[in-house]
Each structure stands twice: as structure tokens, then as C-alpha cells.
C-alpha positions, -999 to 999 in steps of 0.1 A, spaced: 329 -271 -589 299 -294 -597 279 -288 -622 254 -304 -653 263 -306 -690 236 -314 -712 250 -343 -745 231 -327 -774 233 -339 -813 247 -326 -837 245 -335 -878 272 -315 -889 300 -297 -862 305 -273 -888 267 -257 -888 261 -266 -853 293 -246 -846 283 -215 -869 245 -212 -860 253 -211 -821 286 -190 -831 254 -164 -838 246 -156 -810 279 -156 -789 290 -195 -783 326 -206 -790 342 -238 -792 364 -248 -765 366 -282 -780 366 -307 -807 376 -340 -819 364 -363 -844 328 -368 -823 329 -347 -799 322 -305 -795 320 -285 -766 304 -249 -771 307 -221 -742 289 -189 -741 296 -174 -704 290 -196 -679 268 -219 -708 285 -245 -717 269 -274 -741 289 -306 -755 275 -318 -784 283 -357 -802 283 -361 -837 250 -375 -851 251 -376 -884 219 -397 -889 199 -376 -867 163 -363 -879 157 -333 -862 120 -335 -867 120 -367 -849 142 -353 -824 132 -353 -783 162 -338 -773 156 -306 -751 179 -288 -722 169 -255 -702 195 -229 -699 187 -206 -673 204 -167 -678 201 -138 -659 192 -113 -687 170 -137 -706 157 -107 -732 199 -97 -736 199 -138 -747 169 -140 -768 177 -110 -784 213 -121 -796 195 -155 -810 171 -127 -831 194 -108 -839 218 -138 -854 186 -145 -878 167 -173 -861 133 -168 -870 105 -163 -846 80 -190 -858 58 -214 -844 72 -247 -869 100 -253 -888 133 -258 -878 154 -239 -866 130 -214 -849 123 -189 -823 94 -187 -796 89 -152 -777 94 -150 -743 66 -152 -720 52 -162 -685 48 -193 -681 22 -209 -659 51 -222 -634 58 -185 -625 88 -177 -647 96 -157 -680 110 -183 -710 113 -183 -748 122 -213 -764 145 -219 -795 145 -251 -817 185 -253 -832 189 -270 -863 187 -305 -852 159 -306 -835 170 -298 -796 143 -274 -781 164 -252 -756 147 -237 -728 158 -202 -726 145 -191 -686 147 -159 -672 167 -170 -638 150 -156 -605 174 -171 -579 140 -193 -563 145 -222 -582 
């Protein structure tokens, strides 16, 4: 099977592991510098980072989901707020202006996630 894995930061495994733990991810693997989360079919592999600044941070990655208000509503739920700055952070779903629901959620380093509402047309 092909497929995509977005490299993200991560300052501490520890919290990375526990704030994405939230909302249904589990680790699959870890060494010293490396982490792979899996939620589903997600999956997101993370290197430590510890002298990332997440307000400086242009790291992003879209994850596309079937039942993208089932998603959001398990970030919610885990606590994220729903704010437009600060970090971490919650944006509402909406249409966007390419045609397709999203929400977007900032984790605690920084990486803007892309949560889409998948269609099957893109």
C-alpha cells in the first residue's frame, strides 16, 4: 500500500503523546527521537524537537476523515479550546471557499492540522 506520512515536531513525546491520546490517537511507536501516533487509518510520526517554538512554527498537514464533525468533536471534547490565538486551539468547521467543510486545530507545537470533511472528489 502507498501512502503519505506527514514528519511533524514534537517538544516533549510525553505531551505530544497525551494531548493527541485526547482525542483517540495511540502510539504504535517510539524510540529516543522518533513517535509514531495512529488514530484509524491516521497515522502521524512525529521527531523530537526539543528547541521548537511553536509560535514560530510553519509546520501544517491536512487529514482528511469521513465524519469530520465525529473528529472535531472528540478534539472538543478532549478540551482543546475553540479560539482564534493561542496555542493549542480549535477553529470551527466551515465551508471553505474550495468547496469543502474543514476545522482547523493548532496542537501544542505549533502544527496547524487541517481537519477536511472527505467527499471522495478530491
Amino acid at each position: 500500500m502507498d501512502r503519505a506520512v506527514p514528519n511533524l515536531p514534537s517538544r516533549d513525546f510525553d505531551a505530544t503523546a497525551a494531548f493527541y491520546a485526547g482525542f483517540g490517537f495511540e502510539a504504535t511507536y517510539r524510540d529516543g527521537g522518533w513517535m509514531i501516533l495512529g488514530r484509524g487509518g491516521i497515522v502521524l510520526e512525529f521527531f523530537l524537537a526539543p528547541e521548537h517554538d511553536p509560535y514560530e512554527s510553519w509546520f501544517m498537514t491536512s487529514i482528511r476523515v469521513s465524519d469530520l464533525d465525529r473528529l472535531y468533536a472528540d478534539v472538543r471534547a478532549s478540551g482543546v479550546p475553540e479560539k482564534t490565538v493561542g496555542i493549542p486551539r480549535l477553529i470551527p468547521v466551515s465551508l471553505q471557499e474550495w468547496g469543502q467543510r474543514a476545522g482547523y486545530l493548532i496542537d501544542p507545537d505549533g502544527t496547524q492540522l487541517h481537519l477536511i470533511e472527505e467527499d471522495g472528489s478530491r
